[in-house]
N, C-alpha and C positions, 0 to 999 in steps of 0.2 A: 221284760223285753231285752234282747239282746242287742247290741251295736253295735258295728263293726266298719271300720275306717278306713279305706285306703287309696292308694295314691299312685298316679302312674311315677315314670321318672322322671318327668318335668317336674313334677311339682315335689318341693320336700317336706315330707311326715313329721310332727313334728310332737310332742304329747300335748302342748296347749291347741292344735290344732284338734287333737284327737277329742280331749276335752272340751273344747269348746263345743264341737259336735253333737258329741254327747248330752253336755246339756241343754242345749238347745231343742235335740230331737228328743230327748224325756218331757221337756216343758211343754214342748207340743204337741207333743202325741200320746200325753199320759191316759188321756180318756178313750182312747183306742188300745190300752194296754189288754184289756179282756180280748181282743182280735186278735193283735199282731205279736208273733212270736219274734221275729227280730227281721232288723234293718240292714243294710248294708250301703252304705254310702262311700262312692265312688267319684274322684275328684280327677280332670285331666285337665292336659292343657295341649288343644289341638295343632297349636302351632307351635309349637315348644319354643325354640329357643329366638323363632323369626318374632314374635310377638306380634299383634295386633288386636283389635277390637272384639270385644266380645268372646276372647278365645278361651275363655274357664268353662269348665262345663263339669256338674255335677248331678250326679245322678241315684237315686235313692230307692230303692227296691225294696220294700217291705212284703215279708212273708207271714201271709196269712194264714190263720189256723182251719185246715178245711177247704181251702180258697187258692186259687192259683197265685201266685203274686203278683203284685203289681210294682209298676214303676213310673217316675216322674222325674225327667232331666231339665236343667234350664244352664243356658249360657249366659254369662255376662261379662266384665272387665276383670271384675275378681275373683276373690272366693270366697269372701261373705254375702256377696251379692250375688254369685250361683247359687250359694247353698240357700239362702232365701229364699229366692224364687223357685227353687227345688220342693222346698219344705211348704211355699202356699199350694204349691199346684198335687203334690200330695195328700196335704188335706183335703182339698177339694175332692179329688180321686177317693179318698176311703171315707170321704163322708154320703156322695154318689154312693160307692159299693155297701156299704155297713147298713146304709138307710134301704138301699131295696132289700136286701139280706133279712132288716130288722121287718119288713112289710108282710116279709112273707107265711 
């Protein structure tokens, strides 16, 4: 599975950022590796430089083999705490998709 990292220009890129991504979304999603052919994880900051609550927002789009892609975003303070709640609300989503997929 592929994985691919980026960044508006609020936020700066950074390789432990990249990495950390990466293994994080390998560790979680390794048992959807037969599915998904690659991810793309996308990191903003909607209020850039005024800051405030909740304004990271990361969002994660895994392409599926056969399957339209999907996607799952979540906002929070930061951006281990976006990409978290990015990455549960993902699972959920491809385990919904893979499980009726797997039904039929």
């Amino acid at each position: 599975m592929k994985i691919e990292v980026n960044t508006d220009r609020h936020i700066e890129s950074s390789q432990r950022l990249i990495d950390y991504c990466k293994t994080t979304l390998e560790a979680e999603f390794d048992r959807f590796e037969e599915y998904v052919t690659r991810m793309d994880v996308h990191f903003s900051d909607e209020n850039g430089a005024k800051g405030g609550d909740d304004d990271k927002r990361c969002l994660i789009e895994a392409k599926l083999k056969g399957l339209h892609p999907v996607t799952a975003s979540n906002h929070a303070s930061n951006l281990d705490d976006a990409l978290s709640g990015a990455i549960d609300k993902m699972a959920s989503i491809l385990d919904s998709t893979l499980s009726k997929l797997r039904g039929h």
